[in-house]
C-alpha positions in Angstrom: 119.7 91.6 92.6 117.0 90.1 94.8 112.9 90.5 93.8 112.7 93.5 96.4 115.7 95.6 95.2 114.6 95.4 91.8 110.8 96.2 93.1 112.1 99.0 94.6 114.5 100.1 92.0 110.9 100.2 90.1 109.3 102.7 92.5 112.2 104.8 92.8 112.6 105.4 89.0 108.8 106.0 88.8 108.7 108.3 91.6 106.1 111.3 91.3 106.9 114.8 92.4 103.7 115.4 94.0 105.0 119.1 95.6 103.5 122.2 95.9 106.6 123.4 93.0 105.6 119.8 90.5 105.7 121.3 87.1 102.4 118.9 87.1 100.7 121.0 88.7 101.1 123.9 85.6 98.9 121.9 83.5 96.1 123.3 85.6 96.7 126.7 85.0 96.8 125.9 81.3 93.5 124.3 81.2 92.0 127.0 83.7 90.8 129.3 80.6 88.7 126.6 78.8 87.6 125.1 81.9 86.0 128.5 83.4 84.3 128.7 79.9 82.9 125.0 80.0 81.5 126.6 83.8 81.5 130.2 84.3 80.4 131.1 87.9 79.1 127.1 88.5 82.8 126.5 88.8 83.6 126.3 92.7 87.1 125.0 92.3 89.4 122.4 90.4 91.8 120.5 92.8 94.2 117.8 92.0 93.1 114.4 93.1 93.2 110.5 92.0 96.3 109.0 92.1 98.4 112.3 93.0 96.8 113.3 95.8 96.8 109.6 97.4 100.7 109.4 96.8 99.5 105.9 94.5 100.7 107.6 91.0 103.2 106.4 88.9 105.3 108.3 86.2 104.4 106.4 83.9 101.2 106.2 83.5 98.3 109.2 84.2 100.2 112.0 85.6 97.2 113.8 87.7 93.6 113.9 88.1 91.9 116.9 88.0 88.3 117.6 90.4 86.3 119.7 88.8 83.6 120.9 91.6 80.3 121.8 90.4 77.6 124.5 92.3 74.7 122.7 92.9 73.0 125.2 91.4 74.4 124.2 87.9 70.9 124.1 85.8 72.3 121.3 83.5 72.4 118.1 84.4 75.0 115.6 85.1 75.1 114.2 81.8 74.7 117.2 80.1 77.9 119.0 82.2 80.2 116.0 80.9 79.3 116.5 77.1 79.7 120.3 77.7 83.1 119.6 78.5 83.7 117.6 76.0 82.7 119.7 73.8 84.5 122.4 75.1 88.0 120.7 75.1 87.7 119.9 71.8 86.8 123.4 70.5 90.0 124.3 72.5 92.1 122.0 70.6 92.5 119.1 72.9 91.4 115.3 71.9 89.6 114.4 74.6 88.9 110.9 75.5 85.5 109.5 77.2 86.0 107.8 80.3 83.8 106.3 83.1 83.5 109.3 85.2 86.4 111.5 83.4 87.5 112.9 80.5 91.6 112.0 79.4 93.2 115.3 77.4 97.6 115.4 77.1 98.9 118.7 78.1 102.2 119.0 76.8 103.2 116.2 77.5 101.1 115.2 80.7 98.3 113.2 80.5 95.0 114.2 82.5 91.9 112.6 83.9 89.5 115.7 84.6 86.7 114.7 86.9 83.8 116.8 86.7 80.9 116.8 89.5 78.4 118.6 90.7 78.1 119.4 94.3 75.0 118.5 96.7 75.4 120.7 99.0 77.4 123.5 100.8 77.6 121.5 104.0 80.0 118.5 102.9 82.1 117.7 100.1 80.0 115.1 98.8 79.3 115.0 95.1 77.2 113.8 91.8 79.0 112.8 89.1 78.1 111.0 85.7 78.7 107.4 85.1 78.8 107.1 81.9 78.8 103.3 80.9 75.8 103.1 83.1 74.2 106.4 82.1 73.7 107.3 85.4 74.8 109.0 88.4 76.7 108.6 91.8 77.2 110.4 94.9 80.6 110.3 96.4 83.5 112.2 98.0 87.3 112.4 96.7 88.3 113.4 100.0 86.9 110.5 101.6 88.4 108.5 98.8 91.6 109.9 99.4 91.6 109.2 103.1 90.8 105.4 102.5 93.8 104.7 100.5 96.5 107.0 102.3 95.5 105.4 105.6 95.6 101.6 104.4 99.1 102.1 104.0 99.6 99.8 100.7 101.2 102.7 98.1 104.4 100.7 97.3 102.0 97.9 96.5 99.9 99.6 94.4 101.9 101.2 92.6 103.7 97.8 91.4 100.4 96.9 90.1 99.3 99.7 88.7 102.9 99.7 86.6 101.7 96.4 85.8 98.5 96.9 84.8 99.6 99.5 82.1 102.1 97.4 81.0 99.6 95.1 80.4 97.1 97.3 78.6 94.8 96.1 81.3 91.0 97.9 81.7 91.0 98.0 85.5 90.1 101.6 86.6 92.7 102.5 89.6 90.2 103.4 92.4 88.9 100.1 91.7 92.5 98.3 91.5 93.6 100.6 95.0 90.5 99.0 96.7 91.7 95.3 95.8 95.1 96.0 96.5 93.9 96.5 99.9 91.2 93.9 100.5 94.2 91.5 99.2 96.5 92.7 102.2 93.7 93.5 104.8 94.9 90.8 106.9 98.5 91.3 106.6 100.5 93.4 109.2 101.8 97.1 107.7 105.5 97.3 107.5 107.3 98.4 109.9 104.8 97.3 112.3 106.0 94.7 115.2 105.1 90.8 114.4 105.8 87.7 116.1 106.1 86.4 112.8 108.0 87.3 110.5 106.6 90.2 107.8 105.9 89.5 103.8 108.8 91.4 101.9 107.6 93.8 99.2 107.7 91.1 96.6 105.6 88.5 98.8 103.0 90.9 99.5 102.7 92.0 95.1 102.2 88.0 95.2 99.6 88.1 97.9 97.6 90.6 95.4 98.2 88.4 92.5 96.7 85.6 94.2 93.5 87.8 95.2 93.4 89.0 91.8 93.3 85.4 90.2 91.5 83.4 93.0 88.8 86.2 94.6 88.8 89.2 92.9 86.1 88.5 90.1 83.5 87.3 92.7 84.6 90.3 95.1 81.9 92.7 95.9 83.2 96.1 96.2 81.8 98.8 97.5 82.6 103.1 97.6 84.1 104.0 101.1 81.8 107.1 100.8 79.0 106.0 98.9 78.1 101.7 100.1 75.1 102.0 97.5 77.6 102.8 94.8 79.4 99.4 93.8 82.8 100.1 92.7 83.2 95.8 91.8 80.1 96.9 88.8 82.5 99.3 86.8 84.4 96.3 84.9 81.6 93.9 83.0 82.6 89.8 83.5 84.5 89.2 80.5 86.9 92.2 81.8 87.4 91.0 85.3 88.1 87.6 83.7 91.1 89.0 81.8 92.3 90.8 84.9 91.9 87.4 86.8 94.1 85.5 83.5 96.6 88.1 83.8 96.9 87.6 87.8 97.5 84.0 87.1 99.7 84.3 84.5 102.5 86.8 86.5 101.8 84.3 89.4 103.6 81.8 87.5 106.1 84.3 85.6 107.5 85.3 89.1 109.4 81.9 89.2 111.5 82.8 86.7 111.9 86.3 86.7 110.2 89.2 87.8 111.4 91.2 83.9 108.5 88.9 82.6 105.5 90.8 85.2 106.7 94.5 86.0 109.4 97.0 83.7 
């Protein structure tokens, strides 16, 4: 078996029914109740996002995101809505976990990243959510998000490092590791696309990332497609990037032997 049939042997059994029928999509009606009591009327809408929406998730790790959309006339603020829902998951008998900008709960047997943000205005689908490592706020837009990744064309890619990064038990948050994935390959024809030279198979181009990722990625300034004065590159401190960077290096030199040793 060569490096790209058992890439792709990877994304097939990791495959993510992202349809309109994806039993995935049930874990939203079972949250529905607590989440219109963490809201009431604030609560404009809750739409899959993340990784499911961009076609970049893998089956293996977080099944779906969750937007949770915000009036802007929600009197609390920011930081106050994501302790409220904290709070609230928890009184409903969920564990909920403290993310960056989300909140982790297992339904069944799904995990979930709920999002929650507050919306500026009625014109645009631009939003304010919390940062919490920061104890701040940003502005940005899923859909814009969304748009970004689908139309870079890099999903097998990412979603061989994402496997990876699990695997791993790396802390490299995947909007952030979607964003490097395509600065890596910026340069590099999509496939499919005529070349007078000959194309990177799957397995070059994973390289190609693992070389960014050990060489350029810790220096690499990052920036929101929908928000440039929010700086994605500021979510993981040094010492994380660092290990991130180690890692890179590390399946760089593990591919000559097998690829068993980097991605399962």
């Amino acid at each position: 078996m060569t490096a790209d049939q058992y890439l792709h042997g990877i994304l097939l059994r990791e495959a993510v029914d992202a349809g309109p029928n994806s039993p995935l999509l049930g874990v939203q009606a079972t949250l529905m109740p607590t989440l219109r009591q963490w809201a009431g009327d604030n609560l404009l809408g809750v739409y899959p996002s993340g990784s499911f929406m961009k076609g970049t998730a893998v089956r293996s790790g977080t099944d779906i995101d969750l937007f949770l959309s915000l009036s802007e006339h929600t009197n609390e603020t920011l930081k106050e809505v994501y302790n409220k829902l904290f709070d609230c998951l928890t009184s409903a008998g969920y564990s909920p976990k403290r993310q960056n900008v989300s909140l982790n709960v297992t339904v069944s047997k799904y995990s979930v990243d709920l999002v929650p943000g507050k919306r500026q205005n009625a014109l645009s689908g631009d939003h304010s959510l919390y940062r919490r490592k920061a104890d701040t706020w940003t502005k940005t837009n899923v859909l814009t998000h969304a748009r970004t990744v689908i139309g870079a064309g890099r999903a097998n890619e990412i979603r061989i490092v994402k496997l990876w990064r699990n695997q791993k038990g790396l802390d490299f948050p995947s909007f952030y590791l979607e964003l490097s994935v395509i600065r890596a390959l910026s340069a590099r024809p999509l496939p499919g696309l005529l070349s007078y030279n000959p194309q990177p198979t799957l397995s070059q181009r994973v390289m190609m990332v693992f070389d960014y990722l050990r060489d350029s990625f810790s220096a690499a300034r990052i920036a929101d497609p929908a928000n440039t004065n929010n700086i994605i590159s500021e979510d993981l401190t040094a010492q994380e990037k660092a290990k991130v960077s180690a890692a890179a290096g590390a399946a760089r030199q593990a591919a000559a032997s097998s690829w068993e040793d980097i991605v399962r």
